[in-house]
C-alpha positions in Angstrom: 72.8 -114.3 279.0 70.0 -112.4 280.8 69.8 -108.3 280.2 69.3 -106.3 282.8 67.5 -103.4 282.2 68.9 -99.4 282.6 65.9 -97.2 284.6 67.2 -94.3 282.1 66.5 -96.7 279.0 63.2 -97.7 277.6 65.0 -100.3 275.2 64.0 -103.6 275.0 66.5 -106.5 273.8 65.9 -107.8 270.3 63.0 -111.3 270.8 65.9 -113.6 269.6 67.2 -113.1 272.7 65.0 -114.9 275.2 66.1 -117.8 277.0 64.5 -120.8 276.2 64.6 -122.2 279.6 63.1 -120.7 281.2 61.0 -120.2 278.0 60.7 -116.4 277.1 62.7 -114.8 279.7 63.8 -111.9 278.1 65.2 -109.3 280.2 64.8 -108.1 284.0 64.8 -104.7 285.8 64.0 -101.3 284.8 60.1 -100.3 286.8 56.4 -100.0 286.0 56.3 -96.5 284.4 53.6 -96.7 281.9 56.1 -95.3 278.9 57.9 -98.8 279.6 55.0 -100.9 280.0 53.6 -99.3 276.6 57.2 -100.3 275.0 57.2 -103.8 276.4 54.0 -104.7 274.4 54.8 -103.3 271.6 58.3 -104.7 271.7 56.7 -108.3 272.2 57.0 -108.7 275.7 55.2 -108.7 279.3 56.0 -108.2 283.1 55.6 -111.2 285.4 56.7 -111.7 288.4 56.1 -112.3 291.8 56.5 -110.2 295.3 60.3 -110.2 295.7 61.4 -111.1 292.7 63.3 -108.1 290.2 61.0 -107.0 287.5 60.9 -109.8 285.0 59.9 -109.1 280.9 58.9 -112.6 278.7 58.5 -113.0 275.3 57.8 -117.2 274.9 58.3 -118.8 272.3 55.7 -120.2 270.9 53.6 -117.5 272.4 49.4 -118.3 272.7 46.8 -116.4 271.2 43.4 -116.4 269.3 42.0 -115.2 266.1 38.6 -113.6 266.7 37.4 -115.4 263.7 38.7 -118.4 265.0 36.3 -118.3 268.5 34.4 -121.6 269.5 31.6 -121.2 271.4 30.5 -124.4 272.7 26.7 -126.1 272.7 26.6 -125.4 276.5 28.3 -121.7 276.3 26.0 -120.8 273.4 23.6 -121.7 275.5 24.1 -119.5 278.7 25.1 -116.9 276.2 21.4 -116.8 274.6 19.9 -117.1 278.3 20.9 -113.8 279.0 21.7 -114.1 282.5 24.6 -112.6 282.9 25.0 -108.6 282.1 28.4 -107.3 280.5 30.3 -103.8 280.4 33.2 -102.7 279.6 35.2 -100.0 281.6 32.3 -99.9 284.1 34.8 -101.1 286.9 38.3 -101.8 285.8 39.6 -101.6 289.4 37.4 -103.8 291.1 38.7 -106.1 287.8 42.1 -106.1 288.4 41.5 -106.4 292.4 39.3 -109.3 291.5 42.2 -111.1 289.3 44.7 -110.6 291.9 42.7 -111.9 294.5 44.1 -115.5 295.9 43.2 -118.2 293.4 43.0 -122.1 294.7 45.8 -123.4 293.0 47.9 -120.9 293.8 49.0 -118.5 297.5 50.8 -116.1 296.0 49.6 -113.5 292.7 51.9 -111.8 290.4 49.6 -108.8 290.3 51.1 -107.5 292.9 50.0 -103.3 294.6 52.8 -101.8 292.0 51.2 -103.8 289.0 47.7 -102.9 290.1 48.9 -99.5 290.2 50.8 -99.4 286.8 47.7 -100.6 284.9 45.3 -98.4 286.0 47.2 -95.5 285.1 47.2 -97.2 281.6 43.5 -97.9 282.3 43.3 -93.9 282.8 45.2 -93.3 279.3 42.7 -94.9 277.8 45.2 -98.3 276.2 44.2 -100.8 279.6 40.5 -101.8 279.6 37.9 -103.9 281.6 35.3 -106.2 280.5 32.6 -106.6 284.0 30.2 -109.5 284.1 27.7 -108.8 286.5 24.9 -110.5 287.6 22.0 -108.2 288.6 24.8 -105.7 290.6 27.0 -108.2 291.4 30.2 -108.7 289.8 30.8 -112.5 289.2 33.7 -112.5 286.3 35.9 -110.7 284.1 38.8 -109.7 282.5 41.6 -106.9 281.6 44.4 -106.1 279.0 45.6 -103.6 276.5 44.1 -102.1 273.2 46.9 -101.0 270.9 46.3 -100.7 267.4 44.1 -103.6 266.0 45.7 -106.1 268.8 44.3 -106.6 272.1 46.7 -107.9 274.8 44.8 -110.0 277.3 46.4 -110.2 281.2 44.2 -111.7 283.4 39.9 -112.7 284.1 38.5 -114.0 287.2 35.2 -116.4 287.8 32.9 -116.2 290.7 30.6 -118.4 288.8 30.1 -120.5 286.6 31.0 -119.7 282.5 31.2 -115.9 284.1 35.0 -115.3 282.7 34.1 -117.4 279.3 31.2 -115.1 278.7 32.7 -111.8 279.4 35.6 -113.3 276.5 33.1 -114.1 274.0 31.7 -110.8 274.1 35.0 -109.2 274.4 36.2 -111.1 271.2 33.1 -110.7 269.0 33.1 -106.8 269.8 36.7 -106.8 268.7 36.0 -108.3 265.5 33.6 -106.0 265.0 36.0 -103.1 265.4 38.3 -104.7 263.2 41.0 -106.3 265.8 43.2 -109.1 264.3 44.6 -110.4 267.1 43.8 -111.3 271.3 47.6 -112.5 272.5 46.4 -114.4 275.3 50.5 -115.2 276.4 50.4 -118.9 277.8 48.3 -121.6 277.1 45.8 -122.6 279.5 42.9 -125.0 279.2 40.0 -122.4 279.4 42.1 -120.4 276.7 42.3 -123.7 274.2 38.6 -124.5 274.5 37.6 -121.1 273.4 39.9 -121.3 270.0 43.6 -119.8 271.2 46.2 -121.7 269.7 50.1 -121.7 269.5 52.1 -119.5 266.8 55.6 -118.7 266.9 57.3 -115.7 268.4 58.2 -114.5 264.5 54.9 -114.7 263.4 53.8 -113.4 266.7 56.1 -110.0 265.8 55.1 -109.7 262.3 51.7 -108.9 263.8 53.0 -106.6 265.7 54.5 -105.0 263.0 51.9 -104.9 260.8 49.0 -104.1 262.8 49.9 -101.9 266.1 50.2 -98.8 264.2 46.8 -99.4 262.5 43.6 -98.2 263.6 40.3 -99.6 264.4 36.6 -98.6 265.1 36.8 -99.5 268.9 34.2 -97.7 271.6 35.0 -98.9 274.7 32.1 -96.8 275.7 29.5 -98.6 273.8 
């Protein structure tokens, strides 16, 4: 049975409790307010949803993500990646990011990133837990990606691609600066193709919430503006 969430309530139900069809749905209701967003994640769970829909939280089950030791950089990425021909930053322009990833995509009319979501992440962006990774070429933006920083855990939401490897090498420099400052975890949520050939892989929603456990209440040498 689906629990619907109380706007005076930052409580999350217990992970056991998502449906497993559809996989992960875990709850639905409450708003965007960063207190519950910050909760969410930490509980084990994200918003998405589209435009007319109530507010929907998922936890799946098995849930995707990628160890930063774990990264494979393939012959042809390693290859742009030495080229140098594409320049990366991070926080440099997380609202044209999170425009850019909400933007119409060709397999799909309709983005779950909707104004309020835009809105709710860049207040996080402003709290300094949401952050941006730009690739630009010259002073063009061409990829990118956002997501969360808690702890030693980085939760990825979305990255865009006006050209070609542009999203893949904003990741790999994302993950290999995490691993630098000690992050032990990228949750990457669902498995997708361009996630899989960069080293994510499957665990279980247990093993997903002992990390959480373990490592969101740890710090890490992050400097996001290095």
């Amino acid at each position: 049975m689906l629990t619907w969430l109380q706007r005076d309530s930052l409580d999350f139900p217990p992970l056991n409790k998502a449906l497993r069809e559809p996989n992960g749905l875990l709850a639905a209701g409450g708003d965007l307010r960063p207190e519950r967003l910050i909760q969410a994640y930490r509980h084990g769970c994200f918003p998405w949803f589209q435009d007319g829909q109530p507010i929907l939280w998922w936890s799946p089950d098995p849930r995707t993500v990628l160890l930063p030791d774990q990264l494979h950089v393939s012959r042809s990425l390693g290859k742009v990646l030495r080229q140098g021909r594409y320049r990366v930053t991070f926080d440099q322009a997380f609202a044209d990011v999170i425009r850019a990833c909400a933007a119409p995509r060709s397999y799909a009319a309709e983005t779950w990133i909707t104004s309020p979501m835009q809105d709710a992440y860049l207040e996080l962006h402003r709290r300094g837990i949401a952050h941006s990774v730009e690739v630009w070429r010259d002073n063009e933006l061409i990829g990118g990606l956002y997501g969360l920083a808690m702890g030693q855990l980085f939760f990825g939401e979305s990255m865009f691609s006006r050209a070609d490897n542009a999203s893949k090498v904003g990741f790999v420099t994302l993950v290999e600066h995490l691993k630098n400052w000690g992050f032990v975890l990228i949750d990457c949520q669902m498995p997708t193709e361009h996630l899989l050939s960069l080293g994510a892989q499957t665990i279980s929603r247990s093993e997903f919430a002992g990390y959480l456990s373990a490592h969101l209440d740890q710090s890490s040498l992050a400097d996001w503006v290095a």
